[in-house]
Every structure is written in C-alpha cells, then in structure tokens.
C-alpha positions in Angstrom: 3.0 9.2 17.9 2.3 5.9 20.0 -0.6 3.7 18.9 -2.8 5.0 21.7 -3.2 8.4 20.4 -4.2 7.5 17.0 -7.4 7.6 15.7 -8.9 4.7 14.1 -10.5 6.9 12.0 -7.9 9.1 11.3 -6.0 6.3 10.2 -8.3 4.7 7.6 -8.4 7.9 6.3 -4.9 8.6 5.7 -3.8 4.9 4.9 -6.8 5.3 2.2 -5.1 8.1 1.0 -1.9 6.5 0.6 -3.1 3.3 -1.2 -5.1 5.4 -3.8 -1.8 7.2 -4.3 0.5 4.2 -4.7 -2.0 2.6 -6.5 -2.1 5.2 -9.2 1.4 5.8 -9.2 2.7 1.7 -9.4 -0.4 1.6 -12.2 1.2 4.3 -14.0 4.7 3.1 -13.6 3.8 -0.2 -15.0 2.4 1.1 -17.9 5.0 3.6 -18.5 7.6 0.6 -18.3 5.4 -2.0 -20.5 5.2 0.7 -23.2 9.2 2.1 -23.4 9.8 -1.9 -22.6 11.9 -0.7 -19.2 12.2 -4.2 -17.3 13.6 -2.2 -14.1 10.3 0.6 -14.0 7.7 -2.2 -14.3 9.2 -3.9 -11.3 8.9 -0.5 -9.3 5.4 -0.3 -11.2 4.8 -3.8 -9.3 6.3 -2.8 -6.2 4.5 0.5 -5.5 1.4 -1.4 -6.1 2.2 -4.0 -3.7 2.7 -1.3 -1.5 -1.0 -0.1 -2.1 -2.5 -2.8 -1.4 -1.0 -3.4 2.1 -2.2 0.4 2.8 -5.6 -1.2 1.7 -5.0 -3.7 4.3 -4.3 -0.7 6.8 -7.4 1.3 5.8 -9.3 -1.6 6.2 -8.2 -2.6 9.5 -8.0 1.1 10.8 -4.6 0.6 12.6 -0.7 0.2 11.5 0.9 -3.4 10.9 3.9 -5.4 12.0 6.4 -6.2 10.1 5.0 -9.7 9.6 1.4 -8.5 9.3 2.9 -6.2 6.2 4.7 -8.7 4.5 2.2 -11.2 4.1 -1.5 -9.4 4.5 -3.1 -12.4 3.1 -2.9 -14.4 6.7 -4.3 -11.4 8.6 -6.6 -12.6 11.1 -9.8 -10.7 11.3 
C-alpha cells in the first residue's frame, strides 16, 4: 500500500500495537536470558526491544520511516 492511502491514524494504532508487542517480548527475552545466563537470547532480548522503541517512534509520528530515520530515531526532526 503506497503512503498516500494510509491512515495516520491507522498507523499509530498498529505501530502502537507492534511496539507494545516487541516490547514485551525483548523484556521477556532478556529476562529469560539473564536468568538461564544465555549471552545469545539477551542480545535478541535487546534487539526486539530496540525494535520497540523505533515502532514507538512510528506511533508517535503517525507515519513509516526511512531507513536512516529507523536506524537512528534519536535525530528525528519534529
């Protein structure tokens, strides 16, 4: 679907979605992997929570990212 069809709404909604998701699940991951002392499941842990917060980022801004935009939300302008 191109950009000009999507909903702002629609997309906070969904992206909100997502980052609760990936939020709980890199939360739970890193636990999991601090607890059984699994190096390689706290990295996903830290990954999948990374990945949260950029669909944060997307929720709050109400439309997708670029590549550039996604790997460093920090220096999104507002």
């Amino acid at each position: 679907m191109s950009r000009r069809h999507e909903s702002p709404r629609t997309v906070r909604i969904v992206a909100a979605l997502l980052a609760m998701v990936w939020i709980g699940a890199g939360v739970a991951a890193l636990i999991a992997g601090v607890t059984v002392q699994r190096w390689l499941l706290s990295l996903a842990g830290l990954m999948a929570l990374w990945y949260g917060v950029i669909w944060l980022f997307v929720a709050r801004h109400g439309r997708r990212l670029t590549t550039r935009e996604a790997l460093t939300p920090w220096r999104l302008r507002h």
